[in-house]
C-alpha positions in Angstrom: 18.1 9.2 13.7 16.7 6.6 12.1 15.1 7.0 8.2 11.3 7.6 6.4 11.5 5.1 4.1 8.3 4.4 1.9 7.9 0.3 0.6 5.7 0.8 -3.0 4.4 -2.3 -4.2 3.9 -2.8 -7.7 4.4 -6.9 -8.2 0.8 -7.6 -9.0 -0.4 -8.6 -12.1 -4.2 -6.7 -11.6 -6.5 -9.2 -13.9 -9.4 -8.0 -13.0 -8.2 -4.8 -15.6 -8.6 -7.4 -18.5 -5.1 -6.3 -20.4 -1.9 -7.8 -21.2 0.0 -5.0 -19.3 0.2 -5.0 -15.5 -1.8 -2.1 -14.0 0.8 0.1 -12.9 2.6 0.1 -16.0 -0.8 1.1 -17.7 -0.8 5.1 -19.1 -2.7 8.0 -17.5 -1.5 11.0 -19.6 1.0 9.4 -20.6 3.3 8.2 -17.7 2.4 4.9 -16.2 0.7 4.5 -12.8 3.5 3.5 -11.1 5.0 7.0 -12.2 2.4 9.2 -10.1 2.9 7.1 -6.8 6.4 6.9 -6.9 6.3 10.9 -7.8 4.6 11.6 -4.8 7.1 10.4 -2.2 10.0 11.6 -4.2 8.5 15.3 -3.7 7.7 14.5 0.0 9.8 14.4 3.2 10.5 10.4 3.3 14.4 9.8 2.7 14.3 6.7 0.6 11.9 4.7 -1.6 12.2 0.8 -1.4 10.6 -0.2 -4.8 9.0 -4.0 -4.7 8.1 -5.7 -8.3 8.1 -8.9 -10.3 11.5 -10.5 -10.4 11.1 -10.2 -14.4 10.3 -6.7 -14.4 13.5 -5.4 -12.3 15.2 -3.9 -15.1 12.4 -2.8 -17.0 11.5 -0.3 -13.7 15.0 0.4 -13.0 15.6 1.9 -16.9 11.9 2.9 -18.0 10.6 4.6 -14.5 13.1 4.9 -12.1 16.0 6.3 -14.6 13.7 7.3 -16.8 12.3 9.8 -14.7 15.2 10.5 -12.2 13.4 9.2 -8.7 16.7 9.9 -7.1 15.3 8.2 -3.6 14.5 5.0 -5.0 17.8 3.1 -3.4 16.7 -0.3 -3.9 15.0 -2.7 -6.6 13.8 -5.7 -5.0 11.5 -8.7 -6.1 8.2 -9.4 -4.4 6.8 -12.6 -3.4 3.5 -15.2 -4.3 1.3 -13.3 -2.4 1.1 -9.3 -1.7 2.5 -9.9 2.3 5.4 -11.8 0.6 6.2 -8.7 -1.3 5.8 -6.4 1.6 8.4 -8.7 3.9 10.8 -8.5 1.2 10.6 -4.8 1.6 11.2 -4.6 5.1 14.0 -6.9 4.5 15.7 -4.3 2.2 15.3 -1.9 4.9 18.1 -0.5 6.4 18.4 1.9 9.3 14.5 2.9 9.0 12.5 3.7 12.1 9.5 4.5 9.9 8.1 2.8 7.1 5.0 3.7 4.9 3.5 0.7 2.6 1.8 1.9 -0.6 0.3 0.4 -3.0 1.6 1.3 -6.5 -1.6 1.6 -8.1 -2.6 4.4 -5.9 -1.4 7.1 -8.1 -2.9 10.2 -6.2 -1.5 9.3 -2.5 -0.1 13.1 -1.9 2.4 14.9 0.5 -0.5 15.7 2.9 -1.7 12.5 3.4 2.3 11.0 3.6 2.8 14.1 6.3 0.1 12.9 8.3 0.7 9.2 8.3 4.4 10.2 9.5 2.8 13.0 12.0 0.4 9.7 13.2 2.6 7.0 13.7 5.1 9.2 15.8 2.8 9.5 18.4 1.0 5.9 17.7 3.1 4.0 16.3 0.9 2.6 13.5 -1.6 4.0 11.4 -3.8 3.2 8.1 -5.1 5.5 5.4 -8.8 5.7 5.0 -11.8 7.0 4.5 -15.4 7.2 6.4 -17.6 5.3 3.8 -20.8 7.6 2.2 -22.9 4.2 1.8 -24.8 2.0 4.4 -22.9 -1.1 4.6 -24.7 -4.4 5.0 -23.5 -7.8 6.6 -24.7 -10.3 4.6 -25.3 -14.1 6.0 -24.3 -17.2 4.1 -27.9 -17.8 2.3 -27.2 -14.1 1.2 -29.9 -12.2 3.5 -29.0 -9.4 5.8 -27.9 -10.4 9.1 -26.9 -6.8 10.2 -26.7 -3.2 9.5 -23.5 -2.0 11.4 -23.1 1.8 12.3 -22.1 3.5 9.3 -20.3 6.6 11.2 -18.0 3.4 12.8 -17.0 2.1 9.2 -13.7 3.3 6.9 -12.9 2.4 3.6 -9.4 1.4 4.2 -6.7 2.4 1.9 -2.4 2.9 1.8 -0.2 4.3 3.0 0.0 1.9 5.9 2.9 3.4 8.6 4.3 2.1 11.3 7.3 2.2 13.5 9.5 0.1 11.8 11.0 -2.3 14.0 7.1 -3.3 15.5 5.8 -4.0 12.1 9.1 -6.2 11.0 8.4 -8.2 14.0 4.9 -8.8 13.0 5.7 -9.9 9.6 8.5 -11.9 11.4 5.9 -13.8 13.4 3.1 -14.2 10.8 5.5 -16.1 8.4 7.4 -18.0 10.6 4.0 -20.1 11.1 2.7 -18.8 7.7 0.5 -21.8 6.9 -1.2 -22.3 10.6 -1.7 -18.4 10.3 -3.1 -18.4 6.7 -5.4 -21.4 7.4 -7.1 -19.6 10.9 -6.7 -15.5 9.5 -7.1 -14.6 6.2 -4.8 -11.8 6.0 -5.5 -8.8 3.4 -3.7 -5.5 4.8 -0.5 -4.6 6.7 -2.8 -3.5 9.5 -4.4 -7.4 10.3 -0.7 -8.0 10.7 -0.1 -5.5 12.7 -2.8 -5.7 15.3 -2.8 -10.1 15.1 1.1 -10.6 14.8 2.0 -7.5 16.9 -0.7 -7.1 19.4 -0.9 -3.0 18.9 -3.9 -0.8 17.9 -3.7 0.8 14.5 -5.0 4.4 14.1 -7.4 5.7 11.2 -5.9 8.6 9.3 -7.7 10.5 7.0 -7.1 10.0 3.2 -9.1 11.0 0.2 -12.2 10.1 -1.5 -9.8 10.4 -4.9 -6.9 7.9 -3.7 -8.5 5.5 -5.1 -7.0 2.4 -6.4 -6.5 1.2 -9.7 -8.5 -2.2 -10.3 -10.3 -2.3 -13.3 -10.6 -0.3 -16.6 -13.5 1.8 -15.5 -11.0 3.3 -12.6 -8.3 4.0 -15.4 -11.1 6.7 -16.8 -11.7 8.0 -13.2 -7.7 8.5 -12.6 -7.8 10.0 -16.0 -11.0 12.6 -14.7 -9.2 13.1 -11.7 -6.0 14.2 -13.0 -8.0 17.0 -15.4 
C-alpha cells in the first residue's frame, strides 16, 4: 500500500511582510510558522513529511525546527526551485512509494487534522482535490480600463487555499508535462496553484473541499497579528 506523504513548502522569501526574516521562520508565540504547519501533519494520519526550503536554509530547518522539535516524519530535506512549481516538482521527486500526496504551504500555520482527513477522504474517491473556502464578498471582474465588466455568481466562487491532494502518480505526470515545455507553457498559462496543473497538464477535474475561514496564509505583517488572535 502505497504512502500519505504531505510536500510543505517553505522556500519563499514573502517580501511583501517587509522583514529581514523569511515568513515562516517569523515567531507566533514563540515557535516560528513553519513550526505550526509542520505540527499539524506530524499529529495527523500522513506517514511522511517531505520538507521543501532554500538551498541555504537546509541545515538551519534540519537543526532549529525539525530536531529542534522532534517532527519524527519529516524524512527528507530537499531544496526548492526559482519559482513555487519548481519547489513543488522537487518534492515529488523526493517522493518515494507515495500514492497520495498533500501540497501545503508552509505559511499556513492553522491547516488541521480535519481538514488533512478530508482532503485524504476526497482524493480517494476523486483523485484530486483543493482546500477552500466559499468567499463572504461579491467578487467583481474588472476590464482593462478598470470598470466592471461582470458580477459572477458569488455562491459559484471559493477562495482557494492548501492542502492541494492528489493521487500521486497523476499529479507527477502533470508536473512532468508542464516543465518538460516549461517556457511554451509559462508564456500561454500563467500557472499559480497545483490545481491549474492539474486540470491543464493532467486533463482531470479537481474537487473543492472545505477548509476554514482561519487557514489563512501568512503574507504580510497585519496577518502575523491575526495568526497571533487566532491562536488565543
Amino acid at each position: 500500500m502505497g504512502k500519505k506523504v504531505a510536500i510543505v513548502l517553505a522556500a519563499g522569501r514573502g517580501k511583501r511582510m517587509q522583514s529581514d526574516v523569511a515568513k515562516q521562520y517569523l515567531l507566533i508565540k514563540g515557535k516560528p510558522v513553519l513550526y505550526y504547519s509542520l505540527k499539524a501533519f506530524e499529529d495527523s494520519v500522513v506517514d511522511e513529511i517531505i520538507l521543501v526550503t532554500a538551498e541555504g536554509e537546509i541545515t538551519y530547518c534540519k537543526e532549529e525546527i525539525v530536531e529542534k522539535y522532534h517532527f519524527n516524519k519529516v524524512s527528507r530535506i530537499v531544496a526548492g526551485g526559482k519559482e513555487r512549481y519548481h519547489s513543488v516538482h522537487n518534492g515529488l521527486k523526493a517522493c518515494a512509494d507515495a500514492e497520495i500526496v498533500l501540497i501545503h504551504d508552509g505559511a499556513r500555520p492553522f491547516v488541521n487534522d480535519e481538514m488533512i482527513a478530508r482532503n485524504i477522504a476526497m482524493v480517494k474517491e476523486y483523485g484530486a482535490c483543493v482546500t477552500g473556502m466559499p468567499v463572504k464578498d461579491t467578487i467583481k471582474i474588472a476590464d482593462d480600463a478598470g470598470y466592471v465588466q461582470e458580477t459572477p455568481r458569488r455562491d459559484l466562487i471559493w477562495a482557494v487555499q492548501t492542502p492541494q491532494t492528489f493521487q500521486y502518480q497523476c499529479i507527477k505526470d502533470a508536473y512532468d508535462t508542464f516543465l518538460n515545455n516549461e517556457e511554451e507553457n509559462c508564456r500561454q498559462y500563467s500557472v499559480t496553484d497545483d490545481a491549474m496543473v492539474a486540470e491543464i497538464f493532467g486533463g482531470f477535474k479537481v474537487k473543492l473541499v472545505e477548509g476554514s475561514y482561519n487557514n489563512v496564509k501568512i503574507t504580510t505583517p497585519e496577518d502575523m497579528a491575526l495568526a497571533e488572535t487566532i491562536l488565543e
